[in-house]
C-alpha positions as CSV (number, residue, x, y, z in Angstrom):
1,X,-25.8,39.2,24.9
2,X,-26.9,40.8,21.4
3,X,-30.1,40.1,20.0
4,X,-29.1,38.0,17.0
5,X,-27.5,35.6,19.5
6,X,-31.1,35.3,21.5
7,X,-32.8,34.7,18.3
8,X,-30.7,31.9,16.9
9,X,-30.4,30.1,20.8
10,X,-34.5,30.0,20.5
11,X,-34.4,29.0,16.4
12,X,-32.8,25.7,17.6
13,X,-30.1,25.6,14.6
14,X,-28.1,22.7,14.5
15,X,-27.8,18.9,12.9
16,X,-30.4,16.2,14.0
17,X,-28.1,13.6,12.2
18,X,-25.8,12.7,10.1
19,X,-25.1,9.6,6.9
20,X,-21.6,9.5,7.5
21,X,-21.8,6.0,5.3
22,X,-22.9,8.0,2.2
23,X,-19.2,9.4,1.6
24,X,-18.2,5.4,1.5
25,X,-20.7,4.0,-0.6
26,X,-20.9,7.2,-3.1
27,X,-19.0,9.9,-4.9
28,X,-21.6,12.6,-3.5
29,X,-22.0,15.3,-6.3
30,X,-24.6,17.9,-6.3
31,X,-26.4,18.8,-2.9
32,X,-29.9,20.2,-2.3
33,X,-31.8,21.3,0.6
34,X,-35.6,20.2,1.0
35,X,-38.2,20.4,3.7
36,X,-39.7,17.1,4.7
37,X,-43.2,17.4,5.8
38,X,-44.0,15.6,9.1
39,X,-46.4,15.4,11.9
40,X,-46.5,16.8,15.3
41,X,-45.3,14.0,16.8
42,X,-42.3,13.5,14.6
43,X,-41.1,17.5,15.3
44,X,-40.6,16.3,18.7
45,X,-38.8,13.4,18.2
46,X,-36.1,15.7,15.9
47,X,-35.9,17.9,18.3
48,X,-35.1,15.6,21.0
49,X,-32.5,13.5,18.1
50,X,-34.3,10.6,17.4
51,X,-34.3,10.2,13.7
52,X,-31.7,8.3,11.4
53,X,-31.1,8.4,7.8
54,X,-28.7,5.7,7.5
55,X,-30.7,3.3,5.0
56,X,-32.7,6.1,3.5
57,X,-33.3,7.4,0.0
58,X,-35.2,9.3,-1.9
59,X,-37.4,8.5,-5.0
60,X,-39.1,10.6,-7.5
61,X,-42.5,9.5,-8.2
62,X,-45.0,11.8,-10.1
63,X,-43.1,14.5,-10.2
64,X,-42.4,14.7,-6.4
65,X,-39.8,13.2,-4.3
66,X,-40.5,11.0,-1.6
67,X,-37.9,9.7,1.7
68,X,-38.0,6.3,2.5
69,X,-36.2,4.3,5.0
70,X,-35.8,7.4,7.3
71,X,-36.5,6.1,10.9
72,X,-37.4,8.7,13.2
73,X,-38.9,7.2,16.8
74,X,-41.9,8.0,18.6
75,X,-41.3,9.6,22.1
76,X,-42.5,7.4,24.8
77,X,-44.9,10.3,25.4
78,X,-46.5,10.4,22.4
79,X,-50.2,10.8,22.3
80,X,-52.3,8.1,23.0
81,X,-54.9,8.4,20.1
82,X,-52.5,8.3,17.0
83,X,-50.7,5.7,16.2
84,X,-47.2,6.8,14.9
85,X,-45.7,4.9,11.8
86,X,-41.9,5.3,12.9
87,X,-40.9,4.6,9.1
88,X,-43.4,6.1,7.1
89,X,-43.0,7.3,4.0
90,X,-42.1,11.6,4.1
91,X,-43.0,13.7,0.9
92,X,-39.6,16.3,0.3
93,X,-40.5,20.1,-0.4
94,X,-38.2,21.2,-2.9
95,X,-38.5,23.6,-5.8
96,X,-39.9,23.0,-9.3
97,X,-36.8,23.5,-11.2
98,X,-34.9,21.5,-8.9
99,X,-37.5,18.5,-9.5
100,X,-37.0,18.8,-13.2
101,X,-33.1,19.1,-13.0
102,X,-33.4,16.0,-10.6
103,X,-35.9,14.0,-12.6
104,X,-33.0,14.5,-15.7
105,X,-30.2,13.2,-13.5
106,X,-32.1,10.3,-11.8
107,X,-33.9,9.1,-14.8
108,X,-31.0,9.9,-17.5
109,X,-27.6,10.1,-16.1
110,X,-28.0,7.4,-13.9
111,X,-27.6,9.0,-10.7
112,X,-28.9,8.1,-7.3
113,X,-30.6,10.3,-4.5
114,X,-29.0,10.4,-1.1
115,X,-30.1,11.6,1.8
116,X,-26.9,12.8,3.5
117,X,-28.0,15.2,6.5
118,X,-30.9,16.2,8.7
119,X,-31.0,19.9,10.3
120,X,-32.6,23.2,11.7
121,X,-32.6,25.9,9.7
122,X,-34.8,28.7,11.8
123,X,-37.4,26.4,13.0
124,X,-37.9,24.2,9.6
125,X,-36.4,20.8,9.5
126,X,-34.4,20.1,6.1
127,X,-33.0,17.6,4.4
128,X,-29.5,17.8,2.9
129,X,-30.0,15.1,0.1
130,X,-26.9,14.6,-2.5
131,X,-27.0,13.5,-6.4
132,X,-24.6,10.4,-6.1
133,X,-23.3,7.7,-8.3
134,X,-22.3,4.3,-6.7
135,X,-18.6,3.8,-5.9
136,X,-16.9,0.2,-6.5
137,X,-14.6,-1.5,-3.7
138,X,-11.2,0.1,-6.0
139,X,-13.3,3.3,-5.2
140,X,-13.5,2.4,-1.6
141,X,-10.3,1.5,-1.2
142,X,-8.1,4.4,-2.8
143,X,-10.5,6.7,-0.8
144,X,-9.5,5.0,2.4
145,X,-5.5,5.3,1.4
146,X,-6.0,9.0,0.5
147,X,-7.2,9.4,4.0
148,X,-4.8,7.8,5.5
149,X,-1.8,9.6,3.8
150,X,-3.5,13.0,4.7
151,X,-3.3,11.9,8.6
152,X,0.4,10.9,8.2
153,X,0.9,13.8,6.7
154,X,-0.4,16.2,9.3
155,X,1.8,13.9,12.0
156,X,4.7,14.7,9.9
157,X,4.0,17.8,9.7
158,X,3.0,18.7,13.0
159,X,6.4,17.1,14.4
């Protein structure tokens, strides 16, 4: 075994989850990566998968951009002398140009922020979070019809 191999099996690479629903409910449009900063206690719980981003978002308050909604569950063997807030309110670690250009998009364009993944990256826990714009049922629909002709098409095709 090489010693690249070694070094990603102890970096712990990999998704912690997933917002599957965010491809419905959106058109999903630009994509950023952020840290998230956390506690001890909330490191453990990724790395054992017990976070999900389901109802999150983000918001951009001062300049910063904030998670809320993310729900990320104490271990049962958490410490005994803190007292873990399961759906606290994160602060995201992303660049300053990256605020600004957000900050335009949100506050302008009309655009939403999304939360779409959560994952290692060496040891650091990111946040995958996606410029989106809400889609109506029509939306919803066509999608779901587009999806289904590509699967017929691959039976066809596979026969």
């Amino acid at each position: 075994m090489s010693k690249k191999n070694k070094d990603d099996k102890k970096s712990g690479t990999g998704t912690i989850c997933l917002n599957k629903k965010a491809s419905h409910d959106y058109h999903l449009e630009q994509r950023y990566e952020a840290g998230i900063a956390l506690e001890g206690w909330e490191v453990k719980s990724l790395r054992s998968g017990k976070a999900q981003i389901r109802d999150a978002y983000v918001l951009l308050k001062n300049g910063e951009a904030f998670l809320f909604g993310a729900l990320i569950t104490p271990l049962a063997t958490a410490s005994t002398h803190i007292q873990p807030e399961s759906q606290r309110t994160r602060k995201l670690l992303l660049r300053r140009s990256e605020l600004s250009k957000l900050v335009g998009a949100v506050e302008r364009q009309g655009y939403t922020l999304i939360p779409t993944a959560m994952y290692w990256k060496k040891r650091l826990a990111k946040l995958e979070i996606a410029l989106a714009k809400g889609k109506k049922d029509y939306d919803k629909r066509e999608t779901e019809k587009q999806r289904d002709w590509q699967r017929e098409k691959e039976r066809l095709f596979k026969r």
